[in-house]
C-alpha positions as CSV (number, residue, x, y, z in Angstrom):
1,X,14.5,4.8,-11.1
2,X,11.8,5.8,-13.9
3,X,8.0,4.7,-13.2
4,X,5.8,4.4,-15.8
5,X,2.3,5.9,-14.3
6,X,-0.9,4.8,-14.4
7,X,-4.1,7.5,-14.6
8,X,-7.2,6.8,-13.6
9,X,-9.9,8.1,-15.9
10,X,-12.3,10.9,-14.9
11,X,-15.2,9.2,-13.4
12,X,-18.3,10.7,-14.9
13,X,-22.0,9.5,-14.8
14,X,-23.1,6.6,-17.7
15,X,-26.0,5.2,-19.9
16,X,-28.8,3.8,-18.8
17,X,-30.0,0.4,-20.3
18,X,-32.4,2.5,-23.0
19,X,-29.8,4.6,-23.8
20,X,-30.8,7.6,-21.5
21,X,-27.7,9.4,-19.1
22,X,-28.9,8.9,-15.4
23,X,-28.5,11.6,-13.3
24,X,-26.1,11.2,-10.3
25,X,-27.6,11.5,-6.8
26,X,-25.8,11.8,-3.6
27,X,-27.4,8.5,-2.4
28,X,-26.9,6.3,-5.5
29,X,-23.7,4.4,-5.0
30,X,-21.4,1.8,-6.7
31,X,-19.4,-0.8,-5.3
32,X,-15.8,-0.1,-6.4
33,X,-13.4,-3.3,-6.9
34,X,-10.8,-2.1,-4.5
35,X,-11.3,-3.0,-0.8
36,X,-15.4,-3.0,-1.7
37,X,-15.5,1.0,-1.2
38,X,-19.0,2.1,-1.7
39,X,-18.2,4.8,-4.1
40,X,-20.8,7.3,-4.6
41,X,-21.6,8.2,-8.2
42,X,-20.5,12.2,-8.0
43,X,-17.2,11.0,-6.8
44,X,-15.9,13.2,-9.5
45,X,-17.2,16.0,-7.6
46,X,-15.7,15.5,-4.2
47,X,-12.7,15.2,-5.8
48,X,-12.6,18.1,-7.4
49,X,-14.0,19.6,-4.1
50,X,-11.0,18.4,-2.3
51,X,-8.5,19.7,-5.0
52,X,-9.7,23.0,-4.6
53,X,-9.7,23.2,-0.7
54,X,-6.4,22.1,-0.6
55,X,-5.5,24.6,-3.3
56,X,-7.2,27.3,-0.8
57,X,-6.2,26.5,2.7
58,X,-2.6,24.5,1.4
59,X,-1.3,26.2,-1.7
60,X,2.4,25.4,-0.2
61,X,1.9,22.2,-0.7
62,X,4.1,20.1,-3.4
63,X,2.2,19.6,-6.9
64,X,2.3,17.2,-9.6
65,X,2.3,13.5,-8.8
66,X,1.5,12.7,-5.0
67,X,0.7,16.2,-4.8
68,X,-2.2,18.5,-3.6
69,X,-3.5,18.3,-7.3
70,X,-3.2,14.7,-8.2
71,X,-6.6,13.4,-8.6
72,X,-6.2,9.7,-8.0
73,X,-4.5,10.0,-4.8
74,X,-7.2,12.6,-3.4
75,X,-9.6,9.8,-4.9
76,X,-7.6,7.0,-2.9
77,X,-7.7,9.4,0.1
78,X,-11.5,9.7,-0.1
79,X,-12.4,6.4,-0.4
80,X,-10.1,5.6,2.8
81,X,-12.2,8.8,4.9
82,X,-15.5,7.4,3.2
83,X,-15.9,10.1,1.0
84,X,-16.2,12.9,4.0
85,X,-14.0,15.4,2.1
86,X,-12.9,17.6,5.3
87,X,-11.1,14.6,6.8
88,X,-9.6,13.4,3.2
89,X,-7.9,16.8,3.2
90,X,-6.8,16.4,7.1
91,X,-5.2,13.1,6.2
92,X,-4.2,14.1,2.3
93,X,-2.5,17.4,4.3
94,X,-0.4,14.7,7.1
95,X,0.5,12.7,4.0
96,X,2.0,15.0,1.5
97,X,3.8,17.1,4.0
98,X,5.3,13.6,5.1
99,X,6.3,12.6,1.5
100,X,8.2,16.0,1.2
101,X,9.6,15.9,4.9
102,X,10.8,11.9,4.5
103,X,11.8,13.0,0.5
104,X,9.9,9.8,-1.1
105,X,10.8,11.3,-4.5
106,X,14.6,11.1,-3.9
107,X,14.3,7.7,-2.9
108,X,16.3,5.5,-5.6
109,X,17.7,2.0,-6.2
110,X,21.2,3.8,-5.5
111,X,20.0,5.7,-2.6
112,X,19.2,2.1,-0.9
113,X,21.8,-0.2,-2.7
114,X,23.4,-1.0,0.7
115,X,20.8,-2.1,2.8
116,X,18.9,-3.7,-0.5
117,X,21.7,-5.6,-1.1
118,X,21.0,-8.2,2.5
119,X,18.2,-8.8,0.3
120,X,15.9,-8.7,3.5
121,X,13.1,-7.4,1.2
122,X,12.3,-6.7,-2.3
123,X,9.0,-6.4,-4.6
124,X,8.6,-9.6,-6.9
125,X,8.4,-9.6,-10.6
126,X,5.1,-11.1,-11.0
127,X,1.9,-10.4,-9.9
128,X,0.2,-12.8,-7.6
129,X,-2.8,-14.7,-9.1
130,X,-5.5,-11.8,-7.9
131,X,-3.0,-9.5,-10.2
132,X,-1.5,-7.9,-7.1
133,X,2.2,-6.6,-6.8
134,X,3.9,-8.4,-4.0
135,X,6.1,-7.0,-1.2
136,X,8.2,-10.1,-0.1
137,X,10.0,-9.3,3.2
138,X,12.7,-12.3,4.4
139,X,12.5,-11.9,8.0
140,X,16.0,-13.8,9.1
141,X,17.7,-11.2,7.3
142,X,16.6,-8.3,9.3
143,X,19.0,-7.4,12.3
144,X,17.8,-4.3,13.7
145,X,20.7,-4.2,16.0
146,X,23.2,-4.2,13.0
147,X,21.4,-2.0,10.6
148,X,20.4,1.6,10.5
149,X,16.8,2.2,11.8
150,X,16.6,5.2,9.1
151,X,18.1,3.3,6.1
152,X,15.5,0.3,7.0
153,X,12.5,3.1,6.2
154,X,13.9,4.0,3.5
155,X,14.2,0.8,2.1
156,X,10.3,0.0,3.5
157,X,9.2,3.1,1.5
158,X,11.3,2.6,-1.8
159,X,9.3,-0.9,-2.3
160,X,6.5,0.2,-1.4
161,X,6.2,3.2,-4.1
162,X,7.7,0.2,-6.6
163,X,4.9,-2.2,-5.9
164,X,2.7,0.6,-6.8
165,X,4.2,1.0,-10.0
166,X,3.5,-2.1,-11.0
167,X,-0.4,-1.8,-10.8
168,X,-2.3,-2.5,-13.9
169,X,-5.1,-0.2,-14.0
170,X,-8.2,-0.7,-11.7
171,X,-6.5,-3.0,-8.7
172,X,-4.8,-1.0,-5.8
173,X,-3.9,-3.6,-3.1
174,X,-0.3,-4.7,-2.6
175,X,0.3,-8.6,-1.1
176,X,2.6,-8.7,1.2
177,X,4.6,-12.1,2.0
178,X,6.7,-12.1,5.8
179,X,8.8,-15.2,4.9
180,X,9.3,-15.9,8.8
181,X,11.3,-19.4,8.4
182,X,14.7,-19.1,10.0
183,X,12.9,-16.0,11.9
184,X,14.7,-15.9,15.5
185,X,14.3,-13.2,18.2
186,X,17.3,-11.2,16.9
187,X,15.4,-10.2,14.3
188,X,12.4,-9.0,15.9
189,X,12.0,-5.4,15.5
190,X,8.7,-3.7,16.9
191,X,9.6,0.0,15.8
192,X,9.9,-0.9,12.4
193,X,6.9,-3.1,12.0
194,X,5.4,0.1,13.5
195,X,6.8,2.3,11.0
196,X,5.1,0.0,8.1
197,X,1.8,-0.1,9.7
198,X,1.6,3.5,10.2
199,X,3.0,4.1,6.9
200,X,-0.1,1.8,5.3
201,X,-2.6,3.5,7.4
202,X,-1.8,7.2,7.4
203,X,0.4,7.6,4.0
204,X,-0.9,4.6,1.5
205,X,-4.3,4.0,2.8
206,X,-6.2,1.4,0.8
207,X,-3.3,0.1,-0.6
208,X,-2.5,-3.2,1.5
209,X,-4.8,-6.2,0.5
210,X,-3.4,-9.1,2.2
211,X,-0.3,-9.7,4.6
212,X,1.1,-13.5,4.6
213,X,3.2,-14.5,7.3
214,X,4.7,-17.7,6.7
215,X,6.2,-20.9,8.5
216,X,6.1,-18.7,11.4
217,X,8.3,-20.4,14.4
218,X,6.9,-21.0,18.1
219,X,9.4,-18.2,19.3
220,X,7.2,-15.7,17.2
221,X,4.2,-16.1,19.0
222,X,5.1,-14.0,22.2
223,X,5.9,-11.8,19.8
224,X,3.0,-11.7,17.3
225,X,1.1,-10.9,20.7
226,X,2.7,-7.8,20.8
227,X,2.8,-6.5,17.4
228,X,-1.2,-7.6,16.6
229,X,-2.3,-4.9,18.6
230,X,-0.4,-2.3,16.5
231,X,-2.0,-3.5,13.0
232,X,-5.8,-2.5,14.4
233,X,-7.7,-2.8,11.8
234,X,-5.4,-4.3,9.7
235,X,-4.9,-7.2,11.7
236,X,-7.8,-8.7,9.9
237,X,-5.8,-9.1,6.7
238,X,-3.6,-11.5,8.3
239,X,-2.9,-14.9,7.2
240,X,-0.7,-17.4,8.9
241,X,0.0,-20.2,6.3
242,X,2.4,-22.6,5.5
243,X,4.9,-22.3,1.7
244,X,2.5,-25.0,0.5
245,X,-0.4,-22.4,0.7
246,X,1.4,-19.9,-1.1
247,X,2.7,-22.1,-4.1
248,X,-0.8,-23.6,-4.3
249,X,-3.0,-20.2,-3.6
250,X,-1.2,-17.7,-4.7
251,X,0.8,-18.1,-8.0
252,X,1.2,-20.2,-10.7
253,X,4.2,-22.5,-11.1
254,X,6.3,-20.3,-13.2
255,X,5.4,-16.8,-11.3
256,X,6.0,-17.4,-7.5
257,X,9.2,-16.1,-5.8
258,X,11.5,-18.9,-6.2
259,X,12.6,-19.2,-2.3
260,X,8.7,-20.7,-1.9
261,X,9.3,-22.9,-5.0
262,X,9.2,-26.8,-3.7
C-alpha cells in the first residue's frame, strides 16, 4: 500500500508584533496543539542535536522515513521525553530497531488480508469531528484462541501506520473506538491489549488521543480491572460511553462508522 506523507515544516523563530525577529531562548516556550506539549522555541535545534547523535553513536540504524534522520519523528520523540534529548535518542534507538526487527515497512494490505478479513478491526474513512483518524476495533470478533497471536500484531500495527497516514497536517492523535457490544469472555485477550499499549507508549508515543470503549457488558468489568493497570498513564484517556455518545459527540451524521449509525 502507497502513503502519501505529510512533512512538517522546519520550525524556526518568527516576527515580533513591530516587525522585529525575537530571539529564541532556552526558557521561552510555546504550547503546541498536540497533547499541550510545551514546546520550547529552539526546538529546531534539539532536533537537529538528536539527528546528529544518532548519526554518531547509531550510524547502523535504518534511514529515510521512520529512520534515524527523519526529523518529525525525532520531533514526536522529543516532545514525548520533554525535550531531554539523551532519553529521545534512548527511546528513538528501542523504536527504530523495533520497526526493523518487527519489519513495519513490509507490512501490507496483502500481508494481513486473512486476519483483516474477520473484520475485527479496521481504520475508518473519516475523520472524527476533532479531525482525528479513527482506529475502530470490534471486540466480538477477536478470538485469541482461534487466531494467531503474531498475525493479530501485525494487523494492530498495519492500522496503526494507516491511521497515521491519514493525518492532515498539525494534528497527531489517533481515536480509538473498542466497540465492546456482543463482547464475551472468549474474546478477552490480555497479551494483546498489552502488545497495543506498549506499542503506543514505547514505538508511537504521542500519537493516541482518546480510547472509547463502548456498550461495555457487566462481564467486562472483572476484566477492565485487570487490563487498567497496564494502560498507566494512558488510562486517563479512557472513556466508557454508550453508541448514543459517539453518534452525538463524535461525528457528523454522514461520517460515523455505520455499525454506530441508529
Amino acid at each position: 500500500m502507497a502513503f502519501r506523507l505529510c512533512h512538517r515544516p522546519p520550525l524556526l523563530s518568527f516576527a515580533s508584533p513591530n516587525g522585529g525577529v525575537r530571539k529564541q531562548t532556552h526558557r521561552q516556550l510555546r504550547c503546541s496543539s498536540v497533547n499541550q506539549t510545551a514546546e520550547p522555541l529552539d526546538a529546531r535545534k534539539l532536533v537537529l542535536e538528536v539527528k546528529d547523535k544518532l548519526e554518531k553513536e547509531h550510524s547502523s540504524l535504518q534511514v529515510g522515513k521512520n529512520g534515524r534522520d527523519d526529523e518529525d519523528m525525532i520531533l514526536w520523540f522529543l516532545k514525548d521525553r520533554k525535550f531531554v534529548v539523551e532519553d529521545a535518542v534512548t527511546k528513538l534507538t528501542k523504536a527504530i530497531k523495533w520497526r526493523e526487527d518487527f519489519g513495519v515497512s513490509t507490512l501490507s494490505e496483502d500481508s494481513v488480508k486473512i486476519i483483516y478479513a474477520t473484520g475485527k478491526a479496521y481504520v475508518h474513512d473519516f475523520t472524527d469531528v476533532k479531525g482525528r483518524p479513527v482506529l475502530v476495533v470490534v471486540a466480538s470478533k477477536h478470538f485469541p484462541e482461534k487466531q494467531a497471536a503474531a498475525e493479530n500484531q501485525k494487523l494492530c500495527v498495519f492500522l496503526i501506520e494507516k491511521a497515521l497516514h491519514k493525518f492532515p497536517y498539525g494534528l497527531g492523535e489517533i481515536l480509538v473506538i473498542v466497540d465492546l457490544r456482543g463482547f464475551r469472555t472468549e474474546n478477552a485477550d490480555i497479551m494483546f491489549f498489552k502488545f497495543l499499549i506498549d506499542a503506543f507508549y514505547y514505538y508511537y508515543p504521542k500519537r493516541l488521543g482518546q480510547v472509547l470503549l463502548v456498550g461495555a457488558p457487566f462481564v467486562f468489568q472483572p476484566i477492565w480491572q485487570l487490563l487498567k493497570p497496564l494502560m498507566k498513564s494512558y488510562a486517563a484517556l479512557v472513556r466508557f460511553c454508550d453508541a448514543e455518545t459517539v453518534r452525538s459527540e463524535y461525528f457528523q451524521e454522514d461520517t460515523m462508522p455505520a455499525a454506530f449509525k441508529g
